[in-house]
N, C-alpha and C positions, 0 to 999 in steps of 0.2 A: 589288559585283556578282559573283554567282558563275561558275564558268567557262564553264558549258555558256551560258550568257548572251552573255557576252565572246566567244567561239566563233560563235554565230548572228550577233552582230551584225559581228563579221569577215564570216564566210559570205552574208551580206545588205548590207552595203557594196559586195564584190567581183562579186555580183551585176547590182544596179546601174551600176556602175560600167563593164560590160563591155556592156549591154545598150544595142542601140540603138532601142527602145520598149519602148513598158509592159508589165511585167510582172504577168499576172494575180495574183491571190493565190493561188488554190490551186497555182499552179506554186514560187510563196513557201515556201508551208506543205509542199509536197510535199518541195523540195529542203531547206530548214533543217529538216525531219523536226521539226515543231513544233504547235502548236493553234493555234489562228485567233485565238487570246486572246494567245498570247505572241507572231504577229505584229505584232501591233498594238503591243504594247507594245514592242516592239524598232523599230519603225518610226517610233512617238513618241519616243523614246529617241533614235534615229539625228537625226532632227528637229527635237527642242525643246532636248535636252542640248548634243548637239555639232555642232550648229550644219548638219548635212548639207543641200543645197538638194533634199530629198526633196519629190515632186509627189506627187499620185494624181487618177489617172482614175476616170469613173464608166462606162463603156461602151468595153470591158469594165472592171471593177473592178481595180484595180492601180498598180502602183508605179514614177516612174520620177525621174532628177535628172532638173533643168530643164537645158537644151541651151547645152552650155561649159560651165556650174559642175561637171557632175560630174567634168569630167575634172583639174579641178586640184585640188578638195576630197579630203583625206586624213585620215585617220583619227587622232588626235592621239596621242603617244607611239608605242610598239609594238605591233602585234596581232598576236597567231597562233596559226592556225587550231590543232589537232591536231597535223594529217600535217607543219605547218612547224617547228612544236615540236619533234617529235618527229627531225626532219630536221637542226634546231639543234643537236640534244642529240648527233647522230653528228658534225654536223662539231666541237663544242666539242670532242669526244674524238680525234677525229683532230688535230687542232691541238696537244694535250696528247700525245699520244702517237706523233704519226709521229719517226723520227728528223731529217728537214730541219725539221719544227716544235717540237720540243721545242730542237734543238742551235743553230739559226740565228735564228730570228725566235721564240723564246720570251720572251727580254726584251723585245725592241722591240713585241709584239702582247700583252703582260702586263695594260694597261689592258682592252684590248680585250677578254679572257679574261675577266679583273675584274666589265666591264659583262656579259658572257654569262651569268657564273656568278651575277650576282643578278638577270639578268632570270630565268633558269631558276627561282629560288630564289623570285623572287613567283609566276612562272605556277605552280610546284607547291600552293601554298597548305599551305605545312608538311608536304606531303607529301616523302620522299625520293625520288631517280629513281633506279635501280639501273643506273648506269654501269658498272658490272662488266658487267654483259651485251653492252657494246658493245665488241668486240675488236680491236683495230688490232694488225697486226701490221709491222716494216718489213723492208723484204727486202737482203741485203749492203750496208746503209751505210756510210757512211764519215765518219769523223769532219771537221767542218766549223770554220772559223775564223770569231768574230764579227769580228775586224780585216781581216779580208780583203772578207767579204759586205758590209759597210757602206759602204766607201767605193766598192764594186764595182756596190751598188745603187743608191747616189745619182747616182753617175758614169751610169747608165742613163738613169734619171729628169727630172736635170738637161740631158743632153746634151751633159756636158762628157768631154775626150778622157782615157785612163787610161794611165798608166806603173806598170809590175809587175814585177817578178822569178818566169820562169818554169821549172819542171822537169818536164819534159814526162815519164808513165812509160813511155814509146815509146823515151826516148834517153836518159832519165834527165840529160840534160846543163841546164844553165842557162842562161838567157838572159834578155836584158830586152827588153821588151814596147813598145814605145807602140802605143796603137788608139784606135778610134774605139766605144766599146762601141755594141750594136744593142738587144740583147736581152738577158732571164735566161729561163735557160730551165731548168725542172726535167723531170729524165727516167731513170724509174728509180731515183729516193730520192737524186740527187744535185742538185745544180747548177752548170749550166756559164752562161758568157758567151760571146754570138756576137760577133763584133767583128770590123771593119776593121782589119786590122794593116799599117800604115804603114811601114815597113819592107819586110816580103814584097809589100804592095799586093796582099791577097789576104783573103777574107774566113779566119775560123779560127775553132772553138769552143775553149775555156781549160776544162780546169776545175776550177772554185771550190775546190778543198780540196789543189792546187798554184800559187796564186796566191801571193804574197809580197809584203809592201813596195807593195802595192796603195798609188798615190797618184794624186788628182782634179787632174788640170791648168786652168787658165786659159784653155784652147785648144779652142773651141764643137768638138763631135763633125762630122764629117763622116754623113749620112744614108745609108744604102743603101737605093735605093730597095723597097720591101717586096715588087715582083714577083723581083727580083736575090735577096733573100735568102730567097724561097721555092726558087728553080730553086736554088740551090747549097747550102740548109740541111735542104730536107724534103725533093727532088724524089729521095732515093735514101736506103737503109734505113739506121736506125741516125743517132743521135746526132752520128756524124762524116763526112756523107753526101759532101756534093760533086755534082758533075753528073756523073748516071748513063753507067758504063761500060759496063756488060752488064745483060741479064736473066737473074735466076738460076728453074733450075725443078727443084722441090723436089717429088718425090711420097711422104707417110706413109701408113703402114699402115692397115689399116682400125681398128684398135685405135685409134689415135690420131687419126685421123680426127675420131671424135667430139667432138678438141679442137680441135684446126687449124682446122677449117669454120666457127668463131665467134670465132677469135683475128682482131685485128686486126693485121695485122704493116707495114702501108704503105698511104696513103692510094689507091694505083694498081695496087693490085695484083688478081693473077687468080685465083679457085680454080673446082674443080670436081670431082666426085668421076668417078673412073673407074668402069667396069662392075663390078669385082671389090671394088668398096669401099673402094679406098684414094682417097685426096686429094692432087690435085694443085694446089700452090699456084707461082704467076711474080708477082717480083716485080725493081723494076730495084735495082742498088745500084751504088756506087761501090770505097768499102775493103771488102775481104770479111771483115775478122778479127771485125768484132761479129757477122754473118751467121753464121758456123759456129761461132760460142761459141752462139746458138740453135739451130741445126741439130744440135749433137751432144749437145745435153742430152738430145735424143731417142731417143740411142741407135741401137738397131735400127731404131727405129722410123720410121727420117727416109733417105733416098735421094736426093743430089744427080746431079741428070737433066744436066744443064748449065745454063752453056756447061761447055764439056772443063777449062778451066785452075781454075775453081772446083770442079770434082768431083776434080782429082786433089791441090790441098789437102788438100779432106775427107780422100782416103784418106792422106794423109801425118800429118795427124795422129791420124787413127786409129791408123796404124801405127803412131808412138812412143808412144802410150797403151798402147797392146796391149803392147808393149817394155818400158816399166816394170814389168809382171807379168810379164814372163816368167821370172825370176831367183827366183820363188816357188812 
């Protein structure tokens, strides 16, 4: 069967399948951009080949499953369309090329890659795909340990409680761990673990690439319930949020502007452009130190409004940056 064939008769299944009555034919022929002749034949095909519980009406003329079969009937092996193909082929390359997918889960997802790379290699029909054209780039990674993510991911999965040896780069000091893992959570080209830490009795995110001695206990995970770990894990900016302290309000220039007004930086947060073109973004957060490592990448371009004690950070560390040039 040749592609564009394979193609219609995806395109014509999916049709069906969504449709809750019959479907004319010329709306057929319009959408799978085909003759009235290769209708027909795809539609025998869908019908007598593999087995689709395809009907047709005479009044109007058209096509539909019969009522319950279509929705459990599936198309046998893999089908895909174009645009799915083609959507395949960036994430196989992302997979291959980000640093958390090549460095952590390249072995363990190696099959998986295996099956990608020869379904691509039949949908091509001996043609090559030019993968060079699909770019991934990873941004400040950090190198990741497979002995640490594995027993750290099963520990997730299974539900069972984790003991670790930690070195936090905050304190740099050691410590050992027991939690109740929650989550993995990737953010920024890294991976951390949200966890109940039994001990503190307090939730905490870990992360993965200062883990150590990662070992799966015998002892069922304690649950947090999924509202608890929205309000203490998302509910305020940055990866190490907590329950929101202050609202911070941030106005950039008009320059920058034009990027700020489509970044998404917190799911609650506020913008708005003022009269003269600049943008004002509020948003809530808790630790301010990941806040102003974004805020100052902006340079000039970024002005902390309030509260008072987060704007006179900003200028304290502006000022010892400034200080390190001055000696030149």
């Amino acid at each position: 069967m040749e592609k564009r064939q394979i193609e219609r008769i995806h395109n014509l299944h999916r049709l069906l399948s969504q449709a809750r009555y019959p479907i004319p034919a010329p709306r057929l022929i319009d959408e799978l951009q085909c003759s009235r002749a290769s209708l027909y034949r795809d539609v025998a095909f869908l019908r007598d080949q593999l087995g689709a519980p395809l009907e047709s009406s005479e009044d109007p003329p058209g096509f539909f499953y019969a009522s319950g079969e279509g929705q459990r009937f599936e198309l046998p092996g893999l089908w895909l369309s174009a645009d799915e193909l083609h959507a395949l082929l960036a994430a196989q390359q992302l997979l291959a090329r980000t640093g958390a997918g090549s460095e952590l889960l390249a072995e363990a997802l190696e099959p998986l890659r295996s099956r990608i790379d020869a379904l691509l290699a039949e949908q091509a029909g001996g043609k090559r795909w030019p993968l060079e054209r699909i770019r991934v780039i990873g941004y400040a990674s950090r190198a990741q340990e497979q002995t640490s993510f594995r027993p750290v991911a099963s520990a997730v999965l299974e539900r069972k409680r984790l003991r670790f040896d930690y070195r936090a780069r905050s304190t740099d000091t050691p410590t050992q761990r027991r939690v109740s893992p929650q989550r993995l959570t990737h953010y920024r080209d890294h991976w951390y673990l949200d966890a109940w830490d039994h001990d503190r009795e307090a939730l905490r995110s870990f992360a993965l690439d200062r883990i150590r001695q990662a070992q799966s206990l015998d002892e069922i995970a304690v649950d947090v319930p999924e509202d608890a770990l929205k309000q203490h894990l998302s509910s305020s900016y940055g990866i190490f949020s907590g329950t929101p302290k202050a609202v911070a309000t941030l106005v950039f220039s008009a320059h920058a502007a034009r990027w700020v007004a489509d970044e998404h930086w917190h799911s609650k947060q506020e913008g708005r452009f003022l009269p003269d073109g600049r943008y004002e973004l509020k948003l809530p957060y808790s630790h301010p130190r990941e806040l102003l490592m974004d805020i100052l990448k902006y340079g000039p371009d970024a002005e902390v409004i309030a509260p008072p004690s987060l704007r006179q950070e900003a200028r304290i560390l502006l000022q010892l940056a400034s200080a390190a040039y001055a000696g030149g």
